[in-house]
N, C-alpha and C positions, 0 to 999 in steps of 0.2 A: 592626862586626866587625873584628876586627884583622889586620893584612897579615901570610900568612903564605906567600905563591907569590912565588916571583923570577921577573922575566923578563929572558935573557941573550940579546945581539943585537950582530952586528959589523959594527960598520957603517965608512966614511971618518973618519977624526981630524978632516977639515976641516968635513965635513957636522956630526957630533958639536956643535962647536965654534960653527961658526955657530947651528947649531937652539937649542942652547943657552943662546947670547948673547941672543934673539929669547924663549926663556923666560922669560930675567929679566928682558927690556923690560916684558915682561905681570905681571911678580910669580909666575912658576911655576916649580918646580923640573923637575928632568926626569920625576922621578916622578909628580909632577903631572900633567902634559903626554899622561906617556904613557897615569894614570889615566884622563884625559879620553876621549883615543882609545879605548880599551877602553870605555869609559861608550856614548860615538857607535856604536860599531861596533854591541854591545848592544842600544841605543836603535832603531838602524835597520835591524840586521836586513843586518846588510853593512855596506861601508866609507860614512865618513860625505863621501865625494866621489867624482866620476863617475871611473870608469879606463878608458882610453880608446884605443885607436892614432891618431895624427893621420893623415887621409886624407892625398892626395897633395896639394893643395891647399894644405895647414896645413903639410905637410914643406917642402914648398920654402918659402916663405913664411918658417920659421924658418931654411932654409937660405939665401937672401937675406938675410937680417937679418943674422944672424952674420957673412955676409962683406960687411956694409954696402951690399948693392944693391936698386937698386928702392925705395928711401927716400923718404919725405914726411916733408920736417922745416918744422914748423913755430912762427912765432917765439912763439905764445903763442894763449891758447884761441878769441879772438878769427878768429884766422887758421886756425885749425885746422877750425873751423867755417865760414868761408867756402869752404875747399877741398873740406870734405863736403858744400857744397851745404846747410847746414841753417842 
């Protein structure tokens, strides 16, 4: 069937831009991309990933991270594993 519907959508220059770049890593255009999404969405009857509010838990958590606190850095998977205990 041939493409005859546009879809028009304004989104950040930078998001654009990056999402993009990550297209063509895969071989896809944007139309591509966005055909696929449409295909999932179709396919599953909803979005093809969970949406979600992060509980409070998960907020801080990211809010920690971002201003660098409460970090476990570890030198490599070896050690990363001995501090999970596994």
């Amino acid at each position: 069937m041939g493409k005859t519907s546009t879809v028009s959508a304004r989104i950040e220059p930078g998001l654009k831009e990056n999402a993009e770049q990550i297209f063509h890593r895969l071989g896809l255009t944007a139309t591509q991309a966005i055909t696929l999404f449409y295909k999932q969405v179709e396919l599953r009857e909803g979005l093809p990933f969970d949406v979600v509010i992060p509980n409070r838990i998960t907020r801080q958590t990211f809010d920690d991270t971002d201003a660098g606190r409460n970090l476990i850095v570890c030198k490599d998977t070896e050690d990363m594993f001995d501090k999970l205990g596994i």
